[in-house]
Structure formats: structure tokens, C-alpha cells
N, CA, C and O atoms as a DFTB+ gen file, in Angstrom:
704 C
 N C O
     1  1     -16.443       5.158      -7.531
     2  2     -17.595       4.400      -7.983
     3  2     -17.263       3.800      -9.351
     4  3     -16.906       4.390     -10.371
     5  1     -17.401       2.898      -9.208
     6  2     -17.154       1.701     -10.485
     7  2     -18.357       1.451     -11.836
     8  3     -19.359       0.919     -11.359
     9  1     -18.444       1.600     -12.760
    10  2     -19.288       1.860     -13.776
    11  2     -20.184       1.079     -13.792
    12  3     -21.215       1.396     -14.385
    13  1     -20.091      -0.053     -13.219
    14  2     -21.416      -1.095     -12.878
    15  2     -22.087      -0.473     -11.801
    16  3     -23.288      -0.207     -11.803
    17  1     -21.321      -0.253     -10.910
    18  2     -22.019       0.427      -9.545
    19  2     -23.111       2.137     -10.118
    20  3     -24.215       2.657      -9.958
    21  1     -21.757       2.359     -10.838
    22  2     -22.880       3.921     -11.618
    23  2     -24.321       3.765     -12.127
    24  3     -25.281       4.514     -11.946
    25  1     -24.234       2.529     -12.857
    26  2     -25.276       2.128     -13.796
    27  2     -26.449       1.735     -13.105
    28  3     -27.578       2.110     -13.421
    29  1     -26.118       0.793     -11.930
    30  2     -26.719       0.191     -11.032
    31  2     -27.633       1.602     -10.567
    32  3     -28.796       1.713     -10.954
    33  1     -27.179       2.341      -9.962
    34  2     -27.607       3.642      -9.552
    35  2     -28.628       4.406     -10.346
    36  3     -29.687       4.839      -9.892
    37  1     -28.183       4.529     -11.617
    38  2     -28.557       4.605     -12.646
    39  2     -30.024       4.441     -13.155
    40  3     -30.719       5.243     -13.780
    41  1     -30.313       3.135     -12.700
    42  2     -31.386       2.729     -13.317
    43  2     -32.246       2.837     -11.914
    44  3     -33.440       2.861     -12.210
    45  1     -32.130       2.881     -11.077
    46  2     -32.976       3.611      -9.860
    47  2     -32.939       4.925      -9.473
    48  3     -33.797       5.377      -8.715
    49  1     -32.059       5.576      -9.900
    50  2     -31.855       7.461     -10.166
    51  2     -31.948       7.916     -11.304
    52  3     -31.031       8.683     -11.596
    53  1     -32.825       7.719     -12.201
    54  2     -32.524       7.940     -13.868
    55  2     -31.797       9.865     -13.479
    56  3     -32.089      10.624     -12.555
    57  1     -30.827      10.052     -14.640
    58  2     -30.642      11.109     -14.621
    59  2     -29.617      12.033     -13.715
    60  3     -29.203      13.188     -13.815
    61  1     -29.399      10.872     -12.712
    62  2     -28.058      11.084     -11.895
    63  2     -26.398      11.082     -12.043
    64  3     -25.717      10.073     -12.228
    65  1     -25.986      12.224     -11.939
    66  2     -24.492      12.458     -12.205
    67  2     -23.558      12.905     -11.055
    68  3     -23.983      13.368      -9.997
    69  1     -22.249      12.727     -11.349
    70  2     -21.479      12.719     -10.454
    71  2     -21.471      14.409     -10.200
    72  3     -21.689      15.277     -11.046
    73  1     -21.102      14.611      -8.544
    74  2     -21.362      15.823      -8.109
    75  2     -19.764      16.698      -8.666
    76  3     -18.655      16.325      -8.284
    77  1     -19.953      17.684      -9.453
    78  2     -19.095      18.344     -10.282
    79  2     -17.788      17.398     -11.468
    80  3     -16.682      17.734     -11.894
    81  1     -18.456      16.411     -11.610
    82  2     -17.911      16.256     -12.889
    83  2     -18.774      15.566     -14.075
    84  3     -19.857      14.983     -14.127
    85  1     -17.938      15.856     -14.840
    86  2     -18.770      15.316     -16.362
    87  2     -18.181      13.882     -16.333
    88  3     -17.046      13.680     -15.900
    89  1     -19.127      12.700     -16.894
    90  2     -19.087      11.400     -16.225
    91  2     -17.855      10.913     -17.384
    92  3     -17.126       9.972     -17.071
    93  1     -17.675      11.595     -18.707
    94  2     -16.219      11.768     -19.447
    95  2     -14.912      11.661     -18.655
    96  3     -14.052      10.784     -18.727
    97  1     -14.963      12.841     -17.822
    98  2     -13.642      12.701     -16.977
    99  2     -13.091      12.214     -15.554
   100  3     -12.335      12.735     -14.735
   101  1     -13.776      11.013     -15.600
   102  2     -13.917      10.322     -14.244
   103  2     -12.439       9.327     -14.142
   104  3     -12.193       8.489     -15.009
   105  1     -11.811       9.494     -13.326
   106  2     -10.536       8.661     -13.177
   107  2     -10.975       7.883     -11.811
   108  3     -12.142       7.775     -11.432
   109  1     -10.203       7.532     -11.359
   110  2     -10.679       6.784      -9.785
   111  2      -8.898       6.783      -9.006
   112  3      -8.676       6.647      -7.803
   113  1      -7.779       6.985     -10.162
   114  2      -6.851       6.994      -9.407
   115  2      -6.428       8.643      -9.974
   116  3      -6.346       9.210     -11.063
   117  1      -6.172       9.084      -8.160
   118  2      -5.817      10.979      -8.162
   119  2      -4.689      11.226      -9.060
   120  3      -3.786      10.422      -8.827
   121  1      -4.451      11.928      -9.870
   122  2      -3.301      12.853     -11.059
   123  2      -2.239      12.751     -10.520
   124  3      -1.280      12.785     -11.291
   125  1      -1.950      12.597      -9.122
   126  2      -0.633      13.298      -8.927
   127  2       0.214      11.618      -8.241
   128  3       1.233      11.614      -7.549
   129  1      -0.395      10.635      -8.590
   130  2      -0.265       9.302      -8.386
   131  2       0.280       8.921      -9.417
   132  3      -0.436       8.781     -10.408
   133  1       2.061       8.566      -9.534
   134  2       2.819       7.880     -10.572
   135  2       2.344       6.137     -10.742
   136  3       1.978       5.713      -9.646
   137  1       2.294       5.400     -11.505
   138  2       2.173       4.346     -11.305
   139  2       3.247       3.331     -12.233
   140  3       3.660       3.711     -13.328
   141  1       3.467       2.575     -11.896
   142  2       4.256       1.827     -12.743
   143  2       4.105       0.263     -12.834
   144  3       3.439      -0.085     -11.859
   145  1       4.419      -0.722     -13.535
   146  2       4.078      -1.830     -12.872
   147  2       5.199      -2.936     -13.718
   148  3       6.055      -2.491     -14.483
   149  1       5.116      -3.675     -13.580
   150  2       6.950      -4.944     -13.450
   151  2       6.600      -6.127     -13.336
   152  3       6.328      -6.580     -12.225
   153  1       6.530      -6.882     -14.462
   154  2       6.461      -8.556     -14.702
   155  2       7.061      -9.124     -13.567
   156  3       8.094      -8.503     -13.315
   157  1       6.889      -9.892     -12.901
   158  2       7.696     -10.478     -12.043
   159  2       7.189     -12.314     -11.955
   160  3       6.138     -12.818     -12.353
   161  1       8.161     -12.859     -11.409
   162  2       7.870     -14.600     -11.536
   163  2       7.148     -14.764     -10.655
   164  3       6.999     -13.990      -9.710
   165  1       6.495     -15.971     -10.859
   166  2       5.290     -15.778      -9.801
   167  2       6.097     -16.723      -8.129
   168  3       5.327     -17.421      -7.469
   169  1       6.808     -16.663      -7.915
   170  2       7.674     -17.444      -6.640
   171  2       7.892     -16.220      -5.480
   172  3       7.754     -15.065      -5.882
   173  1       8.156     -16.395      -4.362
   174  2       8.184     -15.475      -3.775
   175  2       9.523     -14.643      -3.442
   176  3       9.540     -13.470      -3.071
   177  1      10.874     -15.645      -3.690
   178  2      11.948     -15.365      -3.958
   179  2      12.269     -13.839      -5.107
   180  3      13.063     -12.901      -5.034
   181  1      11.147     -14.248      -6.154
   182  2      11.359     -13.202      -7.361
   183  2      10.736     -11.487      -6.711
   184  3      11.178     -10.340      -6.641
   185  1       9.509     -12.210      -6.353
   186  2       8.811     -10.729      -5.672
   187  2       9.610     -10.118      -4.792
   188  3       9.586      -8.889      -4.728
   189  1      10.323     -10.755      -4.092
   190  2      11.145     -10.220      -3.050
   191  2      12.291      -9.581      -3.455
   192  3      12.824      -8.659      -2.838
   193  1      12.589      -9.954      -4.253
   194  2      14.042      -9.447      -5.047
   195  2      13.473      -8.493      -5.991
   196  3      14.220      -7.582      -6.347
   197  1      12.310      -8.531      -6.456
   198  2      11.943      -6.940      -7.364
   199  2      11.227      -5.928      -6.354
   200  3      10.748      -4.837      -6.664
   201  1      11.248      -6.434      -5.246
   202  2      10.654      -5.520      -4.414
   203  2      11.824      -4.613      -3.597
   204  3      11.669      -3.469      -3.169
   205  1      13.128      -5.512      -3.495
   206  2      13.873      -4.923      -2.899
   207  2      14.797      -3.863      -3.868
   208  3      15.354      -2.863      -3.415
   209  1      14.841      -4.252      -5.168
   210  2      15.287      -3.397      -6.344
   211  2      14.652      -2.811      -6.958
   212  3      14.892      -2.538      -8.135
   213  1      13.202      -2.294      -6.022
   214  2      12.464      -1.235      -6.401
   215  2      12.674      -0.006      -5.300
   216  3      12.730       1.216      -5.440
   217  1      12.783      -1.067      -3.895
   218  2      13.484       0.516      -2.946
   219  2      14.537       1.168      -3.303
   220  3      14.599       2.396      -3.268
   221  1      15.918       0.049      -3.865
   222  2      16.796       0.330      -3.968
   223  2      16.713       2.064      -5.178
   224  3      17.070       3.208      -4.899
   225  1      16.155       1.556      -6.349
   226  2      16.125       2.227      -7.542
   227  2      15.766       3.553      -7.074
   228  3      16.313       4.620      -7.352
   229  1      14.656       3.306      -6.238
   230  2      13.841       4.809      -5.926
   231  2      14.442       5.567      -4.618
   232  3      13.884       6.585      -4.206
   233  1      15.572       5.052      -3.993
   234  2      16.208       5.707      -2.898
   235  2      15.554       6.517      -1.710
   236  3      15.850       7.587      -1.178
   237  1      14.142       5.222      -1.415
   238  2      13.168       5.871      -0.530
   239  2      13.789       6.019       0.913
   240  3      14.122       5.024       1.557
   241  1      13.938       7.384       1.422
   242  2      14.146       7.812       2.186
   243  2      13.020       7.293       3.410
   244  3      11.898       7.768       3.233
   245  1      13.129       6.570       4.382
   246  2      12.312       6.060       5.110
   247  2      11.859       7.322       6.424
   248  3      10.853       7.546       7.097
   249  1      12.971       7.808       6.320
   250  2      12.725       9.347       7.863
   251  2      11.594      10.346       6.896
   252  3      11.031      11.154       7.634
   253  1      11.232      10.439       5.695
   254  2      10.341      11.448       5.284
   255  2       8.574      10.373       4.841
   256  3       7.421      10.551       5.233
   257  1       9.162       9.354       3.922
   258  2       8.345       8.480       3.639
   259  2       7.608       7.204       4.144
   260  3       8.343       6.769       5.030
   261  1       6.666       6.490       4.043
   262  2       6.337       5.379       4.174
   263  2       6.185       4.490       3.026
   264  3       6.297       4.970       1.897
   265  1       5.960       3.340       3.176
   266  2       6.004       1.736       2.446
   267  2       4.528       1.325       2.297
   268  3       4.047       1.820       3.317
   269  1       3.675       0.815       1.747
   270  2       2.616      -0.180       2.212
   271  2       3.215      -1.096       0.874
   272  3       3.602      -0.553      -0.161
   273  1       3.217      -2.350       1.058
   274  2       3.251      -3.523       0.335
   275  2       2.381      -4.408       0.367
   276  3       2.657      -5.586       0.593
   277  1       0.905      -3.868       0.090
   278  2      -0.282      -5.555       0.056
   279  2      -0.277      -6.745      -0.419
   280  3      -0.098      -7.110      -1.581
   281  1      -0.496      -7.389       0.584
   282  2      -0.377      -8.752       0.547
   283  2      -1.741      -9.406       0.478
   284  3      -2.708      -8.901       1.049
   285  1      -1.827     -10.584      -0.253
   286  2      -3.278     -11.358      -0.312
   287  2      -3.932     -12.081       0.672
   288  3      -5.122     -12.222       0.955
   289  1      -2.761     -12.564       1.190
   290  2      -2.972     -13.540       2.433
   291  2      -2.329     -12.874       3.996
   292  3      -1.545     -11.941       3.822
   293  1      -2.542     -13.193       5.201
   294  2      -1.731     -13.202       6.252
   295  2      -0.329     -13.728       6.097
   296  3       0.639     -13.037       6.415
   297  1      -0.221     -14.833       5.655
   298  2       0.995     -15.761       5.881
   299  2       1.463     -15.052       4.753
   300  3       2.678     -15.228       4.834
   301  1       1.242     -14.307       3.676
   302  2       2.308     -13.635       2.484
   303  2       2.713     -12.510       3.321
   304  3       3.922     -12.284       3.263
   305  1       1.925     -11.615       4.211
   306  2       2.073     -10.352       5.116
   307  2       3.487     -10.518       5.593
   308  3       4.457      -9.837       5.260
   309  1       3.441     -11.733       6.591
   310  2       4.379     -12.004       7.451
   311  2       5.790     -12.966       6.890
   312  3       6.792     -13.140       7.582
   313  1       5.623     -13.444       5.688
   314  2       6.872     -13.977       5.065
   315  2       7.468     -12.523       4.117
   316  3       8.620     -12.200       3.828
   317  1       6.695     -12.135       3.936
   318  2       7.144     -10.509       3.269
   319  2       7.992     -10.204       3.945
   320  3       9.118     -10.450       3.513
   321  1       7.896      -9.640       5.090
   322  2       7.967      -8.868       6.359
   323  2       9.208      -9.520       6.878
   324  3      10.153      -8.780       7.151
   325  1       9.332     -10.857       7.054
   326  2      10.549     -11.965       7.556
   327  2      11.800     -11.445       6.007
   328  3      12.829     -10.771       5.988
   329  1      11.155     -12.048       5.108
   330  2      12.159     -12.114       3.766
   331  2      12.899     -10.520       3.961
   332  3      14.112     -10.539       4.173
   333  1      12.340      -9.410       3.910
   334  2      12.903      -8.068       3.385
   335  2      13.861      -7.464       4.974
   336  3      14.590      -6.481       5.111
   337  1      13.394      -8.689       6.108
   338  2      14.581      -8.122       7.107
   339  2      15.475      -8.586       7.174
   340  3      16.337      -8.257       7.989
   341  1      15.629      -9.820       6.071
   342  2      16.686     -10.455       5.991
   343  2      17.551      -9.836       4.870
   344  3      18.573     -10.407       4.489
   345  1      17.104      -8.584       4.311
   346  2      17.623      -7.762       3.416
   347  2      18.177      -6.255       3.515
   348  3      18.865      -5.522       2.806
   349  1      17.434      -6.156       4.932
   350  2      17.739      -5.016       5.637
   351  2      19.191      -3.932       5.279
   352  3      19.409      -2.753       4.999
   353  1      19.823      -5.002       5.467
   354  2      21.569      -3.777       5.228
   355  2      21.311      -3.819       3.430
   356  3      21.134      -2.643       3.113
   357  1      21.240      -4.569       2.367
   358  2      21.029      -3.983       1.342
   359  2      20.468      -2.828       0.919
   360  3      20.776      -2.024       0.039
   361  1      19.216      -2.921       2.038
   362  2      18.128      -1.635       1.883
   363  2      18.465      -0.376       2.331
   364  3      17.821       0.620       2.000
   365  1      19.658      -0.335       3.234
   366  2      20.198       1.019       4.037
   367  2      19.556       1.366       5.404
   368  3      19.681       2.429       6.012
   369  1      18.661      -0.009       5.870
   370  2      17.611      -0.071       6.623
   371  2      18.504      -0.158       7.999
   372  3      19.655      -0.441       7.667
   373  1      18.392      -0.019       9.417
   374  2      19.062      -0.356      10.329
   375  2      17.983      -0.609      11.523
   376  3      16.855      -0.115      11.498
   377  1      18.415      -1.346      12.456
   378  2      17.367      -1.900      13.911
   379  2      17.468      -0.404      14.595
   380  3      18.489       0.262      14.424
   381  1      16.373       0.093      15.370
   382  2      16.450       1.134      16.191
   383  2      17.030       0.321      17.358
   384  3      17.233      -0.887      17.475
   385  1      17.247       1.436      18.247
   386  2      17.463       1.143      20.067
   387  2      17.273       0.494      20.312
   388  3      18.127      -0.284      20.738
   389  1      15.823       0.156      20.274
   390  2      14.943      -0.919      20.969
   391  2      15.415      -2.221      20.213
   392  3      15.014      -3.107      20.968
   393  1      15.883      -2.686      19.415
   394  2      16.661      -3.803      18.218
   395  2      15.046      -3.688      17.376
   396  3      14.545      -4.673      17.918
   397  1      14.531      -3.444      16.945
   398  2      13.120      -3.484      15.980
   399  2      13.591      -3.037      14.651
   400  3      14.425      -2.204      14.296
   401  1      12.922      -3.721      14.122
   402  2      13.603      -3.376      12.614
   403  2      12.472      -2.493      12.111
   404  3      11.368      -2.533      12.655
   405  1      12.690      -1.826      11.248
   406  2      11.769      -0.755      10.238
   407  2      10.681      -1.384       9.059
   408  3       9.990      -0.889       8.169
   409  1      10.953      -2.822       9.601
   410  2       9.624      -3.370       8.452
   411  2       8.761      -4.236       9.478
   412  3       9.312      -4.827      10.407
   413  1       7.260      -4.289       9.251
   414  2       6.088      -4.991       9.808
   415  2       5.192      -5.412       8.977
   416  3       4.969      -5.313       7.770
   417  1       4.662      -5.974      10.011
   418  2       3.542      -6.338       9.204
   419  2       2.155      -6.236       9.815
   420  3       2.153      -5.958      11.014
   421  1       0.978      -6.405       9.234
   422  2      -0.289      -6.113       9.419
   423  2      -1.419      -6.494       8.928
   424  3      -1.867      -5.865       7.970
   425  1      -2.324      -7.882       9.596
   426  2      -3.413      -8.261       8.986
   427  2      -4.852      -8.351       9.945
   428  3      -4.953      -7.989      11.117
   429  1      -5.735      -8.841       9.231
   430  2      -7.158      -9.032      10.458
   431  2      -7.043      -9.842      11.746
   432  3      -7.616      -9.692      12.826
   433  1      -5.685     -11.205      11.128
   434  2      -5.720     -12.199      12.158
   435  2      -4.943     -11.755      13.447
   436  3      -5.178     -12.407      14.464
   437  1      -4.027     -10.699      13.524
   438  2      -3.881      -9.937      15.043
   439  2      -4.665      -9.351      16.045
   440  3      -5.667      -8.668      15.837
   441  1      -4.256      -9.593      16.981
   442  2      -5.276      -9.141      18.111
   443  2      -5.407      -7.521      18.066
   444  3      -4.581      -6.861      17.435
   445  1      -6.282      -7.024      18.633
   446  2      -6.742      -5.407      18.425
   447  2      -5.495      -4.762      18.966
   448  3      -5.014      -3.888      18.244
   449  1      -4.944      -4.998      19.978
   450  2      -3.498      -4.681      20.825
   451  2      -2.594      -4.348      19.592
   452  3      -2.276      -3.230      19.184
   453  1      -2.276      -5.486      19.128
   454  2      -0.922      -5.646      18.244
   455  2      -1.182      -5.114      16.744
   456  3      -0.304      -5.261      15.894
   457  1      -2.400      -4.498      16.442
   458  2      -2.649      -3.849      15.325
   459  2      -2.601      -2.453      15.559
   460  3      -2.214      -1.600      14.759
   461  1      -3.042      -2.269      16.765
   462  2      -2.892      -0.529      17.158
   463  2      -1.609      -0.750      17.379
   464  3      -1.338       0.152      16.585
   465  1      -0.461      -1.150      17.756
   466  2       0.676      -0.703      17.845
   467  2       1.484      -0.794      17.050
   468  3       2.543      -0.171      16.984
   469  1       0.935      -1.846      16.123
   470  2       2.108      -1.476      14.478
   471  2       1.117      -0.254      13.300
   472  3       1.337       0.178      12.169
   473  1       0.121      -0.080      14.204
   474  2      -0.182       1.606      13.252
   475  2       0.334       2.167      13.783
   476  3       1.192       2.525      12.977
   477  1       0.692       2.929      15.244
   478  2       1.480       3.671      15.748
   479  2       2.723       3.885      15.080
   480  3       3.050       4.972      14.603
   481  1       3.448       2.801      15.045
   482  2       4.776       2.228      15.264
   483  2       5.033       2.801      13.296
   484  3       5.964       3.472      12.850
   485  1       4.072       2.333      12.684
   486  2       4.359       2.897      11.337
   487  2       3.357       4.178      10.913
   488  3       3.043       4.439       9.752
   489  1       2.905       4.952      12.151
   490  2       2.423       5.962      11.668
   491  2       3.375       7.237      12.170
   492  3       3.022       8.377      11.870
   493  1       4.782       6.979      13.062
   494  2       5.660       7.987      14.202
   495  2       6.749       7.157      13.414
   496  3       7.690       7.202      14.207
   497  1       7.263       6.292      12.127
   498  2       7.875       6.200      11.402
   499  2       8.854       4.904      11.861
   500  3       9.596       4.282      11.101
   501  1       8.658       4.654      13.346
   502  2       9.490       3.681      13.727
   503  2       9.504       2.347      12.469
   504  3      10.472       1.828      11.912
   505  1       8.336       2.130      12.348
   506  2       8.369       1.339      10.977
   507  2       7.768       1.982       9.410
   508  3       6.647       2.447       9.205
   509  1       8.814       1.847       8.497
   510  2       8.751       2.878       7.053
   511  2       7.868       1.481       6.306
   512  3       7.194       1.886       5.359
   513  1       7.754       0.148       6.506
   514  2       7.719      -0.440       5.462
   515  2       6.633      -1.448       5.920
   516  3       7.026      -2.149       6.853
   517  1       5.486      -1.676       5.544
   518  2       4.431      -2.066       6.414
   519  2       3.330      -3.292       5.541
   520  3       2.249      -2.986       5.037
   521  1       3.915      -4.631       5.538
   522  2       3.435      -5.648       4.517
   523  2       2.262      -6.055       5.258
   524  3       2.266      -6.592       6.366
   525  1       1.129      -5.716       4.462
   526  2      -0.093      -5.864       5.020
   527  2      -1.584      -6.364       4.069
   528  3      -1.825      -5.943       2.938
   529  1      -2.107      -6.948       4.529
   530  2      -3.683      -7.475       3.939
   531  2      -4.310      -5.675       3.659
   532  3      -3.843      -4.601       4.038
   533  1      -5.503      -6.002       2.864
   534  2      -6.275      -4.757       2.626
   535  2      -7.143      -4.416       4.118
   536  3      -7.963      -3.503       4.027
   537  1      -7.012      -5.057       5.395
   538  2      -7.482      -4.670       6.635
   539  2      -6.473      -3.540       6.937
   540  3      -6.763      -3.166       8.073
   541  1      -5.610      -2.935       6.560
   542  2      -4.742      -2.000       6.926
   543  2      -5.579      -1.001       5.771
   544  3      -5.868      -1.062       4.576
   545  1      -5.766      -0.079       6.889
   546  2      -6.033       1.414       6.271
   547  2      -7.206       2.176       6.018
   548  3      -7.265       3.352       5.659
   549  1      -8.130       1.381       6.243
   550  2      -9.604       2.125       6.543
   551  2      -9.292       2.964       7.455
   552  3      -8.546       2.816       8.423
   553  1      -9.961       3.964       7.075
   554  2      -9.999       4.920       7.690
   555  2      -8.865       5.586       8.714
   556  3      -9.001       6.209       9.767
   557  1      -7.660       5.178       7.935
   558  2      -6.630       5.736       8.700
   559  2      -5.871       7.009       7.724
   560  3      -5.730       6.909       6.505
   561  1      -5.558       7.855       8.308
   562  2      -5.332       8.883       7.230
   563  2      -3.618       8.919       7.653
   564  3      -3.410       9.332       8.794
   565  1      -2.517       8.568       6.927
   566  2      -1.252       8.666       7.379
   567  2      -0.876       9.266       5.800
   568  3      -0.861       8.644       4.737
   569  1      -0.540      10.918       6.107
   570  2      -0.183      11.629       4.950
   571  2       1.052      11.345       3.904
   572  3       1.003      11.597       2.701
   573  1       2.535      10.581       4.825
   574  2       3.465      10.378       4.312
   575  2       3.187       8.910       3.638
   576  3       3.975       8.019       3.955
   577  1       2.701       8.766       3.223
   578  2       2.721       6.877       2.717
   579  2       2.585       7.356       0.936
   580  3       1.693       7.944       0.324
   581  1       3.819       6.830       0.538
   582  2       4.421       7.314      -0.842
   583  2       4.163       6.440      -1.645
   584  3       3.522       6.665      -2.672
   585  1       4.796       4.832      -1.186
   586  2       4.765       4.406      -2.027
   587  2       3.577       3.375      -1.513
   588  3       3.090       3.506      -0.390
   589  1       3.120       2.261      -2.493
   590  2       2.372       1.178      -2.213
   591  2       2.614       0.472      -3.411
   592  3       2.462       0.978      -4.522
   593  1       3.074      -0.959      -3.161
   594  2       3.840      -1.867      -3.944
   595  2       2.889      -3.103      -3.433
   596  3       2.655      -3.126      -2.225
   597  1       2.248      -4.267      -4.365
   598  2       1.663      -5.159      -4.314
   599  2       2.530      -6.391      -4.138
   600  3       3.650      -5.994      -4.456
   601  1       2.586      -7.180      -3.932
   602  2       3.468      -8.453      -3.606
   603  2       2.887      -8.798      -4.325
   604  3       3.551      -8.786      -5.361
   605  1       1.645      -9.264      -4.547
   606  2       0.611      -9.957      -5.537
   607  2      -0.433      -9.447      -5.437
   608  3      -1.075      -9.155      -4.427
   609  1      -0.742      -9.259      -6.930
   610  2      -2.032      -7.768      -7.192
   611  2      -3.406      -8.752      -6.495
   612  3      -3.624      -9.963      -6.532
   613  1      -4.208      -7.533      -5.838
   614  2      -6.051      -7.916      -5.706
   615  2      -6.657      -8.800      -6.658
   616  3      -6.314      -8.711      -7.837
   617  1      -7.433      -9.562      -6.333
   618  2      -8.378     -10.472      -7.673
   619  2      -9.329      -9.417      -7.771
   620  3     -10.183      -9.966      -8.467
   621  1      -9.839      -8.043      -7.494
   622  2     -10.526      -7.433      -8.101
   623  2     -10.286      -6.111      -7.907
   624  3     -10.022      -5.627      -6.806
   625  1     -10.427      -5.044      -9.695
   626  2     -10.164      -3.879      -9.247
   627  2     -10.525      -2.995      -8.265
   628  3      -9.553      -2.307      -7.953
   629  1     -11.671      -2.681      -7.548
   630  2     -11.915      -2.421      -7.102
   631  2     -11.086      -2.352      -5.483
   632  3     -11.087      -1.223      -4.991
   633  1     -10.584      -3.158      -4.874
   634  2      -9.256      -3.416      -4.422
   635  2      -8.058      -3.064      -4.651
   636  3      -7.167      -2.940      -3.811
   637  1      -7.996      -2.905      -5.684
   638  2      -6.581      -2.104      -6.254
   639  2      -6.528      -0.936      -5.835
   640  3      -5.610      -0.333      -5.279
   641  1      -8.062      -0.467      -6.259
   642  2      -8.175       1.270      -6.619
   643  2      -7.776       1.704      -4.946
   644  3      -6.846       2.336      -4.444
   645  1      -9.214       0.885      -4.298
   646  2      -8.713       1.116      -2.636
   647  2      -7.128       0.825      -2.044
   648  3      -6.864       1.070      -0.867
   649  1      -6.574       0.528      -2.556
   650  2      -5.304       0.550      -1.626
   651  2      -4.182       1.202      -2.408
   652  3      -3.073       1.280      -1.879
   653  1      -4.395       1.702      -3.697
   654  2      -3.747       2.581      -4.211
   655  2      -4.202       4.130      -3.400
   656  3      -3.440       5.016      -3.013
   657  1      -5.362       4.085      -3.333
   658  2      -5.548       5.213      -2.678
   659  2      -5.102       5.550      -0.962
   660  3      -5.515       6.449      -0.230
   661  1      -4.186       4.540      -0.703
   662  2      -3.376       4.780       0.830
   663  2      -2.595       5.872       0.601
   664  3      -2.216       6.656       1.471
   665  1      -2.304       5.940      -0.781
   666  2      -1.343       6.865      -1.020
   667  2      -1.922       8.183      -1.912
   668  3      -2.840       8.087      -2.726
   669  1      -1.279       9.293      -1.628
   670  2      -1.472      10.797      -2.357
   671  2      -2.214      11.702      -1.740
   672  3      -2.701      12.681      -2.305
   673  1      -2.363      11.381      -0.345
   674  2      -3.189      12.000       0.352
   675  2      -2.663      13.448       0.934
   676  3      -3.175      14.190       1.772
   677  1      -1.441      13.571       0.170
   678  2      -1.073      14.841      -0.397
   679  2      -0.843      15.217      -1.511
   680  3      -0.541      14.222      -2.171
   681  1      -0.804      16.315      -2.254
   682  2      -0.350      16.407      -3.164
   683  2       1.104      16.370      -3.940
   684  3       1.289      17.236      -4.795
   685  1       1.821      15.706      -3.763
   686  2       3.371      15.587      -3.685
   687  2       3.390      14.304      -4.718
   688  3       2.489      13.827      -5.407
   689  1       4.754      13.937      -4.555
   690  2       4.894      13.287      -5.879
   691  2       4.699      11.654      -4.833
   692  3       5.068      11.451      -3.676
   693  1       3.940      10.658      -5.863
   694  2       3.675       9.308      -4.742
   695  2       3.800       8.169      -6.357
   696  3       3.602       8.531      -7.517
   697  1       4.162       6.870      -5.892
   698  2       4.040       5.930      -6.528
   699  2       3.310       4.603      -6.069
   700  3       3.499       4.075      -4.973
   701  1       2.394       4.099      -7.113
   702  2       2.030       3.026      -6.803
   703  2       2.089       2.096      -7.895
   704  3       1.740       0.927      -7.730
């Protein structure tokens, strides 16, 4: 809950507080959530290249972990998603059996079919790296999702907070 939203409340609940905490120690992103964040040019060439020398750096193991990378638009989802498989052997990334590569993507404009099967597909790990609109993840609870990396941040916090929170849904070490 966002401090306008509190206030809002507020003045139609006089006297209302958050259930076991003091309204002092209110965070909205969980403790055990690293965060970091990296100037980058605004072209998509640049994002792509600090995105790929952010897997690199952090040596994300894709068989234990997951990816979310939000995207603003559909068409950023799916040029994400194109750009970083064209990066694939840099990444240590390889095609399974089936030739499918380990990165997808995921927005509103897919049919109900092809959205349940790239949650599957990146919830049983076949895909670690999952460039997607903020329609990914309501109410989906996928415990391993470590990291979450923005291509280009939300126009409002409130958005942030929600899709930072894809991640830490354990207590283990997570970055966003």
C-alpha cells in the first residue's frame, strides 16, 4: 500500500494502521531482495548488451534459477526475446531436444493457449529467461524466479514494486 493509498484510507478509517506494524517501518520491497540498478543508453542495442553482461557477471545458473525481464510494450517483449537468442552461446545458454531455446516471451496480446504454455514451459525450467509485459505473473507463484531485470523501468512505482515482487518468494538470496 502506497502512502497516498494509506492516507486515502485514512481519512475514511480515521485511526487505522497497518496489521502488525508500526507505519515507521513500512518497506514495500521484502529484506532479503538485493537490488541494484545501471545507467544504460536509452537504444535497445545498449539494454541488450547490459542485460547480457548482467547474466554474464552474476553466473545465473538457469537449471536452479529463473529470469523475468519486463518489458513496456509487446513488441519490446518479443525483440528482447529475438535479440538475447541471438546471444545465446555468449550466455552458456543451449537449444533443448526439441531445438527451443531457453528464452521467451510473454504478453496480453497472446492467445490464452500460448500463454499457458510459456508459463509451463518457464515454470518446469524449459525456459530460464522470460521477457514479458506486467500481464505475466498475477497470481502465479513460481518460487525459483531470482532475478527480475527491467529492459525499461514502469512509468509508475507502483509497477515496479509489483514486479519486483515476482521475486523472493523465498527466502534466499534474489536480485532485482
Amino acid at each position: 500500500v502506497t502512502r497516498q493509498i494509506q492516507d486515502a484510507i485514512a481519512r475514511f478509517l480515521p485511526g487505522v494502521q497497518r496489521y502488525g506494524q508500526k507505519e515507521e517501518d513500512y518497506n514495500p520491497i521484502r529484506s532479503h531482495i538485493g537490488m541494484s540498478f545501471v545507467n544504460v543508453a536509452n537504444d535497445d542495442s545498449s539494454r541488450i548488451k547490459a542485460i547480457v553482461e548482467y547474466i554474464q557477471q552474476n553466473n545465473i545458473d538457469t537449471t536452479k534459477s529463473r529470469m523475468i525481464i519486463f518489458c513496456r510494450t509487446k513488441m519490446q517483449c518479443e525483440l528482447c526475446a529475438a535479440y538475447l537468442e541471438e546471444h545465446m552461446t555468449e550466455l552458456g545458454f543451449s537449444y533443448d531436444k526439441e531445438g527451443c531455446a531457453p528464452i521467451g516471451f510473454f504478453h496480453a496480446g497472446m492467445d490464452a493457449d500460448d500463454r499457458e504454455e510459456i508459463y509451463q514451459k518457464f515454470k518446469s525450467g524449459s525456459i530460464a529467461v522470460l521477457c514479458a509485459t506486467k500481464a505475466f505473473g498475477m497470481g502465479m507463484d513460481i518460487p525459483n524466479v531470482h532475478y527480475i531485470v527491467h529492459y525499461s523501468p514502469p512509468s509508475v512505482l507502483e509497477d515496479y514494486l509489483q514486479e519486483v515482487g515476482r521475486a523472493g518468494r523465498k527466502r534466499e538470496d534474489y536480485e532485482a
